[in-house]
N, C-alpha and C positions, 0 to 999 in steps of 0.2 A: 531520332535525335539522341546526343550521350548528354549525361550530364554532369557538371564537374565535380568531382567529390570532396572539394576545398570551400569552392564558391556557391556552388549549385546552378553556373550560368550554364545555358543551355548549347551543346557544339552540335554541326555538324557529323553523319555519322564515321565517314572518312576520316575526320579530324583526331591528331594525336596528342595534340597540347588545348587548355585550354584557354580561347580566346580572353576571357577577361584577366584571368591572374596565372598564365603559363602554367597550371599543372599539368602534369602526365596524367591523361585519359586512359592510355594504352593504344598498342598498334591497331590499328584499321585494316579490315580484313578485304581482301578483292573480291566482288562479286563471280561466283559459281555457277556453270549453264546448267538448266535441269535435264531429265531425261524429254519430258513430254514438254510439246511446244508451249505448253502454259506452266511452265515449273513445275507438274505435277505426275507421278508416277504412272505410270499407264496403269487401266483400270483392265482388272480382269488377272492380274498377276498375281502368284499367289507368294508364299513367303518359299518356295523352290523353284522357281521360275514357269509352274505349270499350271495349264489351267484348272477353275473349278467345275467344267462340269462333265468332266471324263465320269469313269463308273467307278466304285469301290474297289478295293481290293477283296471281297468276295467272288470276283464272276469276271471271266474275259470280256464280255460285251452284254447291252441291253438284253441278252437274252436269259439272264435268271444268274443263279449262281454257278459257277463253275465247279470242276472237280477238284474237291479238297474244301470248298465253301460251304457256311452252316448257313441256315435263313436267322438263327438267332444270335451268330456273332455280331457285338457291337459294332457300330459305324465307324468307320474309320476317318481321319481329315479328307477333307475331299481332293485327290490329287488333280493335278493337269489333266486337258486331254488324250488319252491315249490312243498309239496310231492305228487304223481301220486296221482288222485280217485280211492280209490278201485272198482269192477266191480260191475255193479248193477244188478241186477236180474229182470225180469219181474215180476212184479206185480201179485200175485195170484189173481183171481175172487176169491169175496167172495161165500160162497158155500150157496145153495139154496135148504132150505128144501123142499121136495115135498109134494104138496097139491091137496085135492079130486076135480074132476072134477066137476062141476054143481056148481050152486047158494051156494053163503053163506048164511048160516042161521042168523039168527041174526043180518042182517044187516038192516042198520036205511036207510029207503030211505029218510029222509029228508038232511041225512047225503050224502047218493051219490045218481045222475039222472041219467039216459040215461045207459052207458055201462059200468061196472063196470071196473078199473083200472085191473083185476087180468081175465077177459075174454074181448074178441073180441067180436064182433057183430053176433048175432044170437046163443050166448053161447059160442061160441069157444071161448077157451084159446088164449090169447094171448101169443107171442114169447116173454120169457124172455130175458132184455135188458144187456148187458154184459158192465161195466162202464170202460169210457178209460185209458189206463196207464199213472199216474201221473208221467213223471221225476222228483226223486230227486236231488235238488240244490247240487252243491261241497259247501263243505265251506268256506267263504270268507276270506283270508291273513289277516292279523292286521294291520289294518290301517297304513299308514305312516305318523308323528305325523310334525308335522313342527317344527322347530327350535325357542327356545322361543327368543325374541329378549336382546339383549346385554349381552347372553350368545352366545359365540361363541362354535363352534366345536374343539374342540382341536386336533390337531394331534397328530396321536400317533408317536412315537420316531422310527426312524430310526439307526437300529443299525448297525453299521459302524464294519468293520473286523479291527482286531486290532492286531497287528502285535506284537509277543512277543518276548523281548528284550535275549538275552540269556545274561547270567550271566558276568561279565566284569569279564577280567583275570586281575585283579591286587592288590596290596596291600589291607588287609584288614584293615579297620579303628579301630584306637587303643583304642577310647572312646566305637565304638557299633559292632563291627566287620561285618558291612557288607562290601562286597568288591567293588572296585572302579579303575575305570581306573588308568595308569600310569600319566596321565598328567593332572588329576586333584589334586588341591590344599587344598581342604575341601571334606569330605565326602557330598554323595549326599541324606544320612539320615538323619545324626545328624549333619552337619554344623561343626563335628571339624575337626580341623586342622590335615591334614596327614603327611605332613614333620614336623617335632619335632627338632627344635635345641636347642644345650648343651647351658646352661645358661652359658652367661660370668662372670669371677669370678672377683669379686669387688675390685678397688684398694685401696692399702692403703691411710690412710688419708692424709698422704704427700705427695701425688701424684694429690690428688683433690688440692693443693692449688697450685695459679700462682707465679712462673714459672714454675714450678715445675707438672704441667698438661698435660697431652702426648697431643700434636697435629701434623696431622699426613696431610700435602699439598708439593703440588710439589715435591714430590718422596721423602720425608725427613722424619724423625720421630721426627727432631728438639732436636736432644739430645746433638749436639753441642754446639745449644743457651742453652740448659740448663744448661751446662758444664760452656759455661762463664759467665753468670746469678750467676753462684752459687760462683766460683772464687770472681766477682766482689761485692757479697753481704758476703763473707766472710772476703775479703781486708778492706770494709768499716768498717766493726766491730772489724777489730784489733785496725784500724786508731782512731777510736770513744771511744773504751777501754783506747787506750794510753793518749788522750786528756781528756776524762772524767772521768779517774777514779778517779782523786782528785777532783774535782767536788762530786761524785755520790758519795764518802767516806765523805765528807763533810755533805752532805744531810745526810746523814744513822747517822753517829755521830751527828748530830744538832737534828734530831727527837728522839734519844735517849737519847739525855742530856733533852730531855723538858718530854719526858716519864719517865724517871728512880728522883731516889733522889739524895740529895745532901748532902756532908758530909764537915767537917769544914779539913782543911790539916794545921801540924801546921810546922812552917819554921825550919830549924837549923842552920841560923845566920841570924843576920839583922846591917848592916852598913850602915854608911849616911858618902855625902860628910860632911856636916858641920852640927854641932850642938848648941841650945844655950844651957847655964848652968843651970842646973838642970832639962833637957830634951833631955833624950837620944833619942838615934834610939831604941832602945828596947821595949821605952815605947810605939811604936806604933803598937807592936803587944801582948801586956800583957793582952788582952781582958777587957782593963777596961778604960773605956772613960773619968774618970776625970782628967786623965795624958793622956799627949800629947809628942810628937815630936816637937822639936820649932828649925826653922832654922832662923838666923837673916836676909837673902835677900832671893829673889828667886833664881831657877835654882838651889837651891839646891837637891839632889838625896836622895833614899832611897833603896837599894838596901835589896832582901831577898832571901834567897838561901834554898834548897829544900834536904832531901834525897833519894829519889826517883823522877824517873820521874811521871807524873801524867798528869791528863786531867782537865786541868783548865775551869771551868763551869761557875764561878763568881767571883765577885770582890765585898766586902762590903769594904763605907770609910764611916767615923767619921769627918767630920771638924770642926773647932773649938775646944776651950778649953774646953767646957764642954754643955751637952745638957740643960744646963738653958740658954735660949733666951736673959737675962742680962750678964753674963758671958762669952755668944757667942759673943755678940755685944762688948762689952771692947776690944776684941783681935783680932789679925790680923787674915784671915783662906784665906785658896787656892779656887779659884773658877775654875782652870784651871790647868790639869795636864797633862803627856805623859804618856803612860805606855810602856815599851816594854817589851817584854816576850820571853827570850828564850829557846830554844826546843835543847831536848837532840843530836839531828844534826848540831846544832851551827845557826840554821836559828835564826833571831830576829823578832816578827809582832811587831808591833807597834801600839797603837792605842792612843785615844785623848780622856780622862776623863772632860766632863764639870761637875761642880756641881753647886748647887743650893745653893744660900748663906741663909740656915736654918739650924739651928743643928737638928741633925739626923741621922738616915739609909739611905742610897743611895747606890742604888744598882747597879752593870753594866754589864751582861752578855757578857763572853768572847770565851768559842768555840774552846780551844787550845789544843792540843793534845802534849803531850811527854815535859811538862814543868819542865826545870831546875832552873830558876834563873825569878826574876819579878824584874826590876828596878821602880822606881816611881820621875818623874821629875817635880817639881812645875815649873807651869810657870806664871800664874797672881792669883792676894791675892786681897781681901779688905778687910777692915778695916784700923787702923793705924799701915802700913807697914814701917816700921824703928825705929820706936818709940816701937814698939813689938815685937818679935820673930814668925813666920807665926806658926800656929798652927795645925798640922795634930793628931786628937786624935784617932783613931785608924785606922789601914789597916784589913782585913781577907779575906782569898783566900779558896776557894770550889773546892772540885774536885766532877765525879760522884760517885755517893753511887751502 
């Protein structure tokens, strides 16, 4: 068995991943045949492939030591057997041609004295000598060499019986199909995953936002909280609507009176409380600024009245009697006015015109929606006021274009 070096689950030894959390084990080796039918070396062999119980390197065979052998040289490793000596044969006499009896002729006697080598004394022949049998040596084993130093001998490998796994009865894996236990998690091949689950189908986008986000503690799915979350964010936005939508209609009409144009709206009556002589209320809307409106006090009114309702955007005023700066100055004119404006529902706004004592254009943005009627109420003048009629020379009202 391996075991996993993440988890420490126990795998199979074949096995490359491990079953419970997919790690790499390492490759799995294939079982190796041995030499001997039970995986085990055959006995009797030595580390040269020969046996142990040949004779030493002293001596050819069990008969003692040989020629060149000591009895006190050390033992040597015990080599293989060595092969028998074939049988030797005795030695033939070499053969001996035969020769005449008596004296040689031709012989040098300075060369031989006394009795010749090939007769005896008194003539006789001598007995031919028969030479002794030489034993032939075995031949010597091949030296046993020593070990050269800091090379060592290696052992050879020990092979081990190895036990084969029979085939696991379960699932086969869906990425490489080999098969694999039932209570493994990851293939033991290819490291993938054997249980497969259905992907979860994604919620909608209003369901990712809070409160509105399933959560799911203390045995609840929390759809109650959602329920009143969503009541109480629904209550607030009627509440907000009621309150602010003249607000938020304000806003929307104010950025469209400043983005869109503007168009001149003309009256269809114009009355004043009081007038001076030869200075009607008329002449304060005849678009021509050398005639004026002249009232002899303040607090006198200019009322103008509309055929339609409309959306009042501006107010242009004229003060003075005429825009030459000598002219202006001679006459009385309003530095201070009221305006009130009312709207086709009968509301009145009101607002408070200061001007600028120059003759001129003077402009006053107003913002009013559904306008019927414009009143215009002098309230402070300078110049010589009693001594002159206050001088108002023109009014003009703008709606949007």
């Amino acid at each position: 068995m391996r075991s996993c070096p993440a988890c420490g689950s126990a795998n199979g030894d074949n096995d490359d991943f491990c079953g419970n959390c997919g790690s790499y084990l390492g490759w799995s080796r294939e079982p190796a045949g041995g030499a001997g039918a039970d995986g085990q070396p055959e006995a009797g062999a030595g580390a040269d492939g020969t046996g142990s119980d040949g004779a030493g390197s002293g001596g050819p065979g069990p008969s003692g030591p040989g020629p060149g052998g000591s009895a006190s040289a050390p033992a040597a490793p015990a080599p293989g057997p060595a092969p028998a000596p074939a049988p030797t044969a005795p030695p033939t006499p070499p053969a001996v041609p035969p020769e005449a009896h008596g004296p040689r002729t031709g012989t040098s006697s300075g060369a031989r004295t006394g009795t010749s080598a090939e007769t005896g004394p008194g003539g006789t022949p001598a007995p031919e000598t028969v030479p002794a049998a030489v034993p032939t040596p075995a031949p010597e084993p091949a030296p046993v060499l020593p070990v050269q130093p800091a090379k060592p001998v290696a052992q050879r490998p020990v092979v081990r019986p190895v036990t084969v796994e029979e085939t696991p009865d379960g699932p086969p894996c869906p990425a490489c199909g080999t098969p694999n236990r039932p209570d493994r998690q990851f293939c033991r091949r290819c490291a993938a995953r054997l249980r497969t689950t259905a992907p979860v189908a994604a919620l909608p986008w209003w369901r990712t936002i809070w409160p509105l986000r399933r959560r799911v503690g203390n045995g609840s799915d929390g759809r109650w909280l959602r329920r009143t979350l969503l009541l109480l964010v629904v209550a607030g936005l009627l509440v907000a609507g009621f309150l602010l939508v003249p607000a938020g209609r304000y806003v929307v009409e104010d950025v469209r009176d400043k983005l869109g144009g503007t168009a001149a709206v003309g009256t269809a009556d114009v009355t004043a409380s009081a007038e001076a002589p030869g200075h009607p209320a008329t002449a304060a809307t005849d678009g021509i600024t050398n005639t004026y409106w002249g009232t002899p006090a303040l607090d006198a009114s200019l009322t103008c009245t509309f055929h339609d309702p409309f959306r009042l955007v501006g107010v242009v005023v004229h003060t003075g009697a005429s825009k030459e700066p000598k002219v202006f100055r001679r006459t009385a004119r309003p530095t201070r006015a009221e305006l009130r404006v009312t709207t086709a529902d009968g509301d009145v706004d009101t607002r408070t015109l200061t001007f600028d004592d120059r003759p001129g254009r003077q402009e006053f943005r107003m913002g009013i929606s559904d306008v019927v009627s414009v009143r215009l109420i002098l309230r402070d003048a300078a110049g010589p006021v009693g001594e002159q009629p206050i001088a108002l020379g023109e009014v003009e009202f703008f709606r949007r274009s």
